[in-house]
N, C-alpha and C positions, 0 to 999 in steps of 0.2 A: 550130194548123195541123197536118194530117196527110197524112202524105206515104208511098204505097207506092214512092217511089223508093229504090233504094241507095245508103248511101252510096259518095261515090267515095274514100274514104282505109280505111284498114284500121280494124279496129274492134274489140266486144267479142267478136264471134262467132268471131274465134279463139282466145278466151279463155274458156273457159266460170266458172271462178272469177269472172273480172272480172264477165262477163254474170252471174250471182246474184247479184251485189254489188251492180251497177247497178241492175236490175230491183227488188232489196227497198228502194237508196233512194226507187225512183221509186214504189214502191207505199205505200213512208211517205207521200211526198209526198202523192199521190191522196189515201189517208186523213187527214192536214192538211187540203187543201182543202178536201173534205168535211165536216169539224169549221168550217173557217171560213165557209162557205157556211150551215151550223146557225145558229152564232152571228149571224150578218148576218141568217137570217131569224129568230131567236129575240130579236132585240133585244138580245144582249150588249153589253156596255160597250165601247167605244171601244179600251181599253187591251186587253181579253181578244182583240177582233179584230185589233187589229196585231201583239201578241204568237204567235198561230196564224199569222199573216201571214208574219211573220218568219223562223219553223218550215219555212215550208212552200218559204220561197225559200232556205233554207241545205239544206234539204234535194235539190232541182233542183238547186243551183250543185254542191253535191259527188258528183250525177250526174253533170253534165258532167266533173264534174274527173276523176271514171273514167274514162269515156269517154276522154280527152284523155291520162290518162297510157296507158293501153291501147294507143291510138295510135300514141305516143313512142316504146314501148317497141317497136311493132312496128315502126314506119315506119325507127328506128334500125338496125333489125338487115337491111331492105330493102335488098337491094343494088341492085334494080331501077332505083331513081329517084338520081339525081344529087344529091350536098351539098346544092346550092344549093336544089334542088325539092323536097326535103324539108323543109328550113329554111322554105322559104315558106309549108309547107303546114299545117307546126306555127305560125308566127306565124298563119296563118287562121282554124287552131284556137282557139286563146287569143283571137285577139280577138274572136271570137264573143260568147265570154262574158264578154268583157268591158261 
């Protein structure tokens, strides 16, 4: 799913370290996919597919997990938003991916 909206919480774009960071997991990822998309039409083994599988989803999950700490760390230092509505907006965080 692709989406030209913004996000509404703070992100990696105030972080440009973070954003390379993020950005080279996600383009491992890509390239994962891409190897297991091969494999599926190459007829590879069962094991070699779940094993690229696997690759490709720890790779995503600790996108997000950038993402997510990037956030903390800024939404923390926000004095804008109130304890409590930041608290909420980190648990919204996390249970995304969960």
């Amino acid at each position: 799913m692709q989406t030209d909206a913004p996000l509404e919480t703070a992100g990696p774009e105030h972080d440009p370290e973070a954003k390379r960071k993020i950005v080279n997991r996600l383009r491992r990822a890509h390239g994962q996919l891409a190897a297991v998309i091969a494999a599926v039409e190459g007829d590879a083994g069962c094991r070699d597919v779940v094993q690229q599988l696997s690759a490709v989803s720890k790779a995503i999950d600790r996108a997000g997990f950038l993402v997510i700490s990037t956030a903390l760390k800024e939404c923390l230092s926000d004095a804008g938003d109130s304890e409590q509505e930041r608290a909420e907006e980190l648990e919204k965080l996390f249970l995304t991916l969960a």
